[in-house]
C-alpha positions, 0 to 999 in steps of 0.5 A, a space after each residue: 515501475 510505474 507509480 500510477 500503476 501502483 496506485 490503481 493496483 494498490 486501489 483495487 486491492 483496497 476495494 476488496 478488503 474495504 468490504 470486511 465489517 472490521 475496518 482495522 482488520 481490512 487496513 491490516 489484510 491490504 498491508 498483509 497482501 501487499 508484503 506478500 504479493 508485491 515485489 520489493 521494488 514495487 513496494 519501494 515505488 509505492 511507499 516512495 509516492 507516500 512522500 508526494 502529495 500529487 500521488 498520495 491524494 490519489 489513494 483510497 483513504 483505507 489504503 493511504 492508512 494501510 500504507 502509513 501504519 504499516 509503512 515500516 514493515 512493508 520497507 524491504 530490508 537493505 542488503 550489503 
């Protein structure tokens, strides 16, 4: 999957849950939504970009938190 997709995806999603008055609760609802409603695949495209400076500077900071704090939790569980 396309990083940059990801990244405009991931955006969108942050300008929604970055209208809610608690900050921390908005970051916690942007991780939430994306462990549920993304693909494991996506979500791995995605945290991978976290590594690269170029994608990174291009998420929203609420996001970038998000993705950060949450980074394990949103890491799929490796299968043998």
């Amino acid at each position: 999957m396309d990083v940059n997709s990801l990244v405009e995806m991931a955006n969108q999603i942050g300008e929604f849950f970055d209208s809610m008055p608690d900050h921390e609760e908005a970051v916690d609802g942007i991780a939430n939504h994306i462990h549920k409603f993304w693909a494991p695949r996506m979500r791995i495209a995605l945290l991978n970009g976290l590594d690269d400076a170029e994608v990174s500077g291009r998420l929203e900071p609420i996001v970038l938190k998000a993705l950060t704090k949450h980074r394990e939790a949103l890491t799929p569980a490796v299968t043998a």
